[in-house]
C-alpha positions in Angstrom: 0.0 0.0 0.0 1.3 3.5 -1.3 2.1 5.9 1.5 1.4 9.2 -0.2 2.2 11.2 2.3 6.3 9.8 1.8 5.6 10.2 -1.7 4.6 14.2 -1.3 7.6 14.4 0.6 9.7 13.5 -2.6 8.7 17.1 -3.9 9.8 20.7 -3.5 5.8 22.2 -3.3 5.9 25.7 -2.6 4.1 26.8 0.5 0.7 27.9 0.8 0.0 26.3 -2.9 -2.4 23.9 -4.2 -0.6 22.5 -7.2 -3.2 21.3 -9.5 -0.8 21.6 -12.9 1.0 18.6 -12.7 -0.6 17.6 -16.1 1.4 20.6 -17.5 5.1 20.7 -15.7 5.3 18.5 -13.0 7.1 20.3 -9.6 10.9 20.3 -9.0 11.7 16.5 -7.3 14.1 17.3 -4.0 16.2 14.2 -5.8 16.4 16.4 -9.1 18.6 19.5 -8.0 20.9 17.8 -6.0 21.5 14.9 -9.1 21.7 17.8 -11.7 24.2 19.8 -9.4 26.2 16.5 -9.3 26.2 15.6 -13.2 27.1 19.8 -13.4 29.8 19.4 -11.0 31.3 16.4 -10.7 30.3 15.0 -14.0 30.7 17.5 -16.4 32.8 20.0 -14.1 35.6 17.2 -13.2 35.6 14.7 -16.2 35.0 17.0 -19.0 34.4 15.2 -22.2 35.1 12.0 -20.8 32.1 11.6 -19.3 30.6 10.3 -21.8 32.3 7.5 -21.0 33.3 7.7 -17.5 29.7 8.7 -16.5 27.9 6.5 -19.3 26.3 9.6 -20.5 25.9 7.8 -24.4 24.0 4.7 -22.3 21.3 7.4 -20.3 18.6 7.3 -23.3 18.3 3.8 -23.5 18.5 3.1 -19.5 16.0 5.7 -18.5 14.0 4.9 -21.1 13.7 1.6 -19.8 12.8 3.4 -16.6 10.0 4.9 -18.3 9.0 1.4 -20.3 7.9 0.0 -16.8 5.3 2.6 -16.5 4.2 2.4 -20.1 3.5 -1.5 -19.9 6.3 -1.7 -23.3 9.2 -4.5 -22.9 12.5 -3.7 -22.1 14.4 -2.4 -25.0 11.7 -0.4 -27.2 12.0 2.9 -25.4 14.7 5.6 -25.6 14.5 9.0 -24.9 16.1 12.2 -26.4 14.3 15.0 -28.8 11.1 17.0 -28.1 8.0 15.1 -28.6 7.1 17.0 -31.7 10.2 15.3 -33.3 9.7 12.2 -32.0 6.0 12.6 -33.4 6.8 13.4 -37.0 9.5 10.4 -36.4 6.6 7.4 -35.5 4.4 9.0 -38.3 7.1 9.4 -41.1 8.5 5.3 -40.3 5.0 4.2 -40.3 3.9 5.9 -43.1 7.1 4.1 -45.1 6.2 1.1 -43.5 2.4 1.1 -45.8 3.6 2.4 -48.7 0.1 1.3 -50.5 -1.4 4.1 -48.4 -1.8 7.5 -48.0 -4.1 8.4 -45.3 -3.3 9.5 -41.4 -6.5 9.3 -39.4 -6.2 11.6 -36.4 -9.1 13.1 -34.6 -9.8 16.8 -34.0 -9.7 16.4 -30.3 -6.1 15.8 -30.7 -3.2 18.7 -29.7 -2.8 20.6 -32.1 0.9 20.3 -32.7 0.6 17.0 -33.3 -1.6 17.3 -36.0 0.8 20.5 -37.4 3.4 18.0 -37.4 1.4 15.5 -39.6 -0.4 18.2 -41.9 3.8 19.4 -42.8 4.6 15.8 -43.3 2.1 15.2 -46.3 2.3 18.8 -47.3 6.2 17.5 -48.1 5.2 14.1 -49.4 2.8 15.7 -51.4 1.6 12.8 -54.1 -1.9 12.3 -52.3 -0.8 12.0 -49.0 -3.7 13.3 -46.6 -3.9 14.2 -42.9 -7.7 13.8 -42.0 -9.7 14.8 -38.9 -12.4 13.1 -37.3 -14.2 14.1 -34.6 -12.8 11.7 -31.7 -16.2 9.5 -30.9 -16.2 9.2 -34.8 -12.8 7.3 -34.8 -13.4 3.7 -34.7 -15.9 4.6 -37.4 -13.3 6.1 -39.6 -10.6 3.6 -39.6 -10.9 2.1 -42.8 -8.9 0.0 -46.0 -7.7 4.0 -47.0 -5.9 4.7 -43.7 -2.0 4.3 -43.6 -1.5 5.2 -39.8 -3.9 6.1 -37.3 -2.2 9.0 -34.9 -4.4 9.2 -31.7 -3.3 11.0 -28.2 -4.5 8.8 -25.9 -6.6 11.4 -23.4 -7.6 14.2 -24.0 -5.3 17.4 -23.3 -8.2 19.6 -22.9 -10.9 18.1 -21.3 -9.4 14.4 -20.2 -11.3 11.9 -22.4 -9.6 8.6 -22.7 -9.5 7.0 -26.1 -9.8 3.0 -25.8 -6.2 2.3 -26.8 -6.4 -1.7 -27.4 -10.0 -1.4 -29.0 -8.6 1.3 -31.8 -5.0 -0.4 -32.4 -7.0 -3.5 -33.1 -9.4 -2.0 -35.7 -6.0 -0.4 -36.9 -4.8 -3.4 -37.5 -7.8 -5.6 -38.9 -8.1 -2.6 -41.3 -4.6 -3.0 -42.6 -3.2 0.4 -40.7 -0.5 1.1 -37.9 -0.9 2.6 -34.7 1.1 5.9 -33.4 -0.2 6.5 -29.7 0.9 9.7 -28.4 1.1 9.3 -24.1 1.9 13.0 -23.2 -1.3 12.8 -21.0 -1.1 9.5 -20.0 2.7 8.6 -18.6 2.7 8.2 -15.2 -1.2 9.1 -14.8 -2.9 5.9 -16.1 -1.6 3.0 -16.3 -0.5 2.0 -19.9 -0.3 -1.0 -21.4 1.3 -0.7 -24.9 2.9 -4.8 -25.5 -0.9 -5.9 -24.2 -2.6 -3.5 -26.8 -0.2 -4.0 -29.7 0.9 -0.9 -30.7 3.1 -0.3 -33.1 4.6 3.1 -32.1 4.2 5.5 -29.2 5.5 9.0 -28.0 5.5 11.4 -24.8 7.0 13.8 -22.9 8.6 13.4 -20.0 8.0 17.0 -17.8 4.6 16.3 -16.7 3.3 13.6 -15.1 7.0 12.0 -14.7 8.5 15.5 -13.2 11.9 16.0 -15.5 11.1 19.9 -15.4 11.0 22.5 -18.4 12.2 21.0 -21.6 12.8 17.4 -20.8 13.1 15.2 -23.0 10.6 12.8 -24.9 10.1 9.1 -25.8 9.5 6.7 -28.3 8.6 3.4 -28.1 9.2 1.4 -31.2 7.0 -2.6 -31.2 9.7 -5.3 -30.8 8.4 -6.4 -34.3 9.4 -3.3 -35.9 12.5 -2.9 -34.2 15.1 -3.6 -37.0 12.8 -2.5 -40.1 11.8 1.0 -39.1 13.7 3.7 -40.9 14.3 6.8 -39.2 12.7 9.6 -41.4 15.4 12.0 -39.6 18.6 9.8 -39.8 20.2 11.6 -36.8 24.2 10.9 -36.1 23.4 9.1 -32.5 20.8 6.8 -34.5 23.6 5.7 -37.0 25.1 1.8 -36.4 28.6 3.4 -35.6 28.2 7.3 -34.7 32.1 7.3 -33.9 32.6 5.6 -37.3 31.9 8.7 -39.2 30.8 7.0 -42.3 29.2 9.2 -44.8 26.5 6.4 -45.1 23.8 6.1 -43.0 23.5 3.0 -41.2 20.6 2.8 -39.1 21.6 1.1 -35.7 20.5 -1.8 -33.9 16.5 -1.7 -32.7 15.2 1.3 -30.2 18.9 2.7 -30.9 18.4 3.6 -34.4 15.4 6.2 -33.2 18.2 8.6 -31.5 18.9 12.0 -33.4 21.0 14.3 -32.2 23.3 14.3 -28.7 21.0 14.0 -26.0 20.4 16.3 -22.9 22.3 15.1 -20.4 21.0 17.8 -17.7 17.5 16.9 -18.3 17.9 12.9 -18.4 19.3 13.3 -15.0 16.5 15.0 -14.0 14.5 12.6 -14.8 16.6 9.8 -13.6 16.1 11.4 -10.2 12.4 11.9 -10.8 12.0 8.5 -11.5 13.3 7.1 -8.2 9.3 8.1 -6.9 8.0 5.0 -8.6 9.8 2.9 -6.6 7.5 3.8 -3.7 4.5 3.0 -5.7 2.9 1.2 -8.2 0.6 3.1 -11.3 -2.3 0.6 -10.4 -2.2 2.4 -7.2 -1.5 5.9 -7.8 -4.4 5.3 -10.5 -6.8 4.2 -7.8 -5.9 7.1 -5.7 -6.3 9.6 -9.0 -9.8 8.7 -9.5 -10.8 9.1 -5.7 -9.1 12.6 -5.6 -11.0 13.4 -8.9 -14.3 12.0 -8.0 -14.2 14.3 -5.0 -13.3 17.6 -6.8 -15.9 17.3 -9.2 -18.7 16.6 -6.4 -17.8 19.5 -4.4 -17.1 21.8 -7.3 -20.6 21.0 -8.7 -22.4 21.3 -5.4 -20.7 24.8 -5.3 -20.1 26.3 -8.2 -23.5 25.9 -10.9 -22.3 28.3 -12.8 -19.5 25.8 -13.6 -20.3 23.3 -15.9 -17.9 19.9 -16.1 -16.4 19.6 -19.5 -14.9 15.9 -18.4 -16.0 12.7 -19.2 -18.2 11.7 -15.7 -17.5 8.0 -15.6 -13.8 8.1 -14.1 -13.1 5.3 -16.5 -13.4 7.1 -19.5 -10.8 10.1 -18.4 -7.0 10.5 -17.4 -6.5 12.1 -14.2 -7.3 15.4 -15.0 -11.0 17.3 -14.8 -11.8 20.2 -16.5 -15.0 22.4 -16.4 -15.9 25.5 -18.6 -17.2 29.1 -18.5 -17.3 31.6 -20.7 -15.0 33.6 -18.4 -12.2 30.9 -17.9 -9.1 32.7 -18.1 -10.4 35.3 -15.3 -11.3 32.7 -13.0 -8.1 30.9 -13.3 -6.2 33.7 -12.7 -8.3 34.6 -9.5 -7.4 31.0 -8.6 -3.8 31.4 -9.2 -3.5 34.7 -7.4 -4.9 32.5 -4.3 -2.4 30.4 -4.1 -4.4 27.4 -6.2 -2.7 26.8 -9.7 -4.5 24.6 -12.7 -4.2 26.5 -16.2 -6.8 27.3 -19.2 -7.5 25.8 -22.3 -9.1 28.1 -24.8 -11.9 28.4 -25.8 -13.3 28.2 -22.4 -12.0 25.5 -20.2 -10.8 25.8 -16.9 -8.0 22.4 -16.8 -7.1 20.8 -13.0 -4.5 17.9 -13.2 -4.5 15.2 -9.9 -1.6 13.8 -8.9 -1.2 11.7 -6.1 2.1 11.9 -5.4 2.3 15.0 -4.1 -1.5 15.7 -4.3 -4.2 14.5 -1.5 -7.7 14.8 0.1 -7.6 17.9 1.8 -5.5 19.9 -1.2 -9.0 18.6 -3.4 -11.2 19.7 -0.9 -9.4 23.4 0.0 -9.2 24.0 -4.0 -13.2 23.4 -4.2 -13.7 25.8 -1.2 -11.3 28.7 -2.6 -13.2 27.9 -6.2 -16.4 28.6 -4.5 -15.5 31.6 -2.6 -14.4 32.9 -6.0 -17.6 32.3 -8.2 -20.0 33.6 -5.3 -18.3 36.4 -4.7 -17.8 36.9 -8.1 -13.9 37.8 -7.4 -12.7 36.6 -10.9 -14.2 40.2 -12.8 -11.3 41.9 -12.2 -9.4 44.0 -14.9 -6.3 42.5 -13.9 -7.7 38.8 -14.1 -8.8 39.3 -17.6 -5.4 40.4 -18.7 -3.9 37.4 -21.1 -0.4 36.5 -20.4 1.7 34.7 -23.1 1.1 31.4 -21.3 -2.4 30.6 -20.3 
């Protein structure tokens, strides 16, 4: 059984703050500053270049990623980390694309975030040739996978309002139709528990500074299938994917499985980060953190609707059916979430409307749910948010 309270205490919280934007950036692990001052320091202070050896810097993509595999239900082996998830995106799209040459079709849904689909949309705008990127809305999916599709690209919840797509129900239709699955887990990575060997997927992505707490900028995943391990080509042929980077060869060879997916030198700061960040999940399990998700959520969504009508919940209300997030809307969003923030409770806004809290139990309890319901209530009775200075947008929202 998880203590969560040893968990929270894994975490630099700031206080007097109700952190509800984990689902964003994940806080600062204690763990974090004092590894990253160590790799600075002793690492890259003390041994120079020959860290990369010494400190088996050129080994930290694969070994965290199989750090990251364990929480992703994907064998060890198929995950390595490195990139932004925007490249690693256009890199599961571009190999499966190549991989069904007879087809020209990616089948994402319009649910999905929006880079993702601005990653797809310049991939076939270069292909050209008939390549098409087309948009369904997302309950319209399953109905849309059909003998035209190359690669189905799906996020796996929702960004916006937490609405979880059935991942082994659509990779299966992918497949009976002919296509190949690209799961994008940005949203789903240390909140639900994940299951990508069981479902079959054939590729997958995230990022790493939400749920899993590598801070600003961390680096992404991918997850290549076993089965495609040694036949998916690299769309960008990066020098650290190549069979023999030190070899220099003006040929590109790709390299041996997950290895060939590295592009460029990865970031060595950030990996240890995350290598630090990851230590939490050895105090836990995902089943468990899971269970205690849809408890905290549950709650926040009965006391915010007993207190706040004007709010109305934008979330799917079955906890099965949503990641561990819960969003609500109102016309005046942004002004309410920044009359939240200025009290000391922080979740962020989703245009057009939505007002996004993310639930995470590691650092995240009972009575942080229930005093970010009362200070929500306080603020729509008294109508505190209709403030000139609340309705100001900043560049980040």
């Amino acid at each position: 059984m998880t203590d969560f309270t040893a968990t929270k205490a894994m975490f630099h919280l700031p206080e007097g703050v109700i952190y509800l934007d984990g689902n964003s950036l994940g806080p600062l692990p204690r763990a974090a500053a004092a590894r990253v001052a160590r790799t600075i320091t002793q690492e890259w202070g003390d041994m120079l270049i020959t860290a990369w050896n010494r400190a088996h810097w050129m080994e930290m993509p694969a070994r965290v990623g199989d750090r990251v595999a364990r929480l992703i239900g994907a064998e060890p082996g198929t995950v390595v980390m490195g990139d932004t998830l925007s490249i690693k995106v256009y890199q599961a799209i571009a190999s499966a694309l190549e991989m069904n040459p007879a087809r020209r079709v990616i089948l994402s849904d319009t649910g999905n975030f929006p880079s993702d689909l601005y990653i797809a949309d310049g991939l076939v705008r270069t292909l050209g040739d008939g390549y098409e990127l087309r948009t369904v809305a997302p309950e319209e999916v399953e109905n849309a996978i059909d003998e035209t599709v190359a690669v189905t690209m799906l996020t796996e919840v929702d960004y916006r309002t937490g609405r979880k797509h059935d991942m082994k129900r659509l990779t299966e239709k992918a497949h009976a139709m002919g296509a190949l699955a690209v799961w994008d887990l940005a949203h789903s990575a240390g909140a639900i528990p994940v299951r990508l060997a069981e479902a079959g997927a054939d590729f997958a992505v995230g990022c790493s500074y939400k749920y899993l707490n590598s801070g600003p900028g961390g680096p992404a995943f991918i997850y290549v299938a076993p089965r495609h391990a040694e036949t998916a080509r690299p769309a960008l042929s990066g020098w650290l994917g190549h069979e023999a980077p030190f070899a220099f060869d003006l040929d590109y060879r790709p390299g041996r499985g997950i290895e060939r997916m590295r592009v460029g030198t990865p970031p060595i700061l950030q990996l240890a980060a995350l290598d630090a960040a990851m230590d939490v999940w050895d105090m836990t399990t995902i089943e468990e953190v899971r269970a205690r998700s849809i408890e905290l959520t549950q709650l926040f969504i009965a006391r915010v609707e007993a207190s706040c009508p004007a709010l109305t919940l934008a979330s799917p209300r079955d906890p099965e059916l949503r990641g561990s997030q819960v969003s609500f809307r109102h016309p005046e969003g942004y002004a309410i979430m920044q009359a939240l923030i200025a009290r000391g409770v922080i979740g962020d806004f989703r245009a057009p409307d939505i007002l996004r809290f993310g639930f995470t139990p590691l650092y995240i309890g009972p009575d942080e749910v229930e005093g970010a319901a009362r200070i929500l209530a306080e603020i729509m009775d008294k109508a505190l948010w209709d403030r000139p200075e609340f309705k100001a947008r900043a560049r980040v929202t």
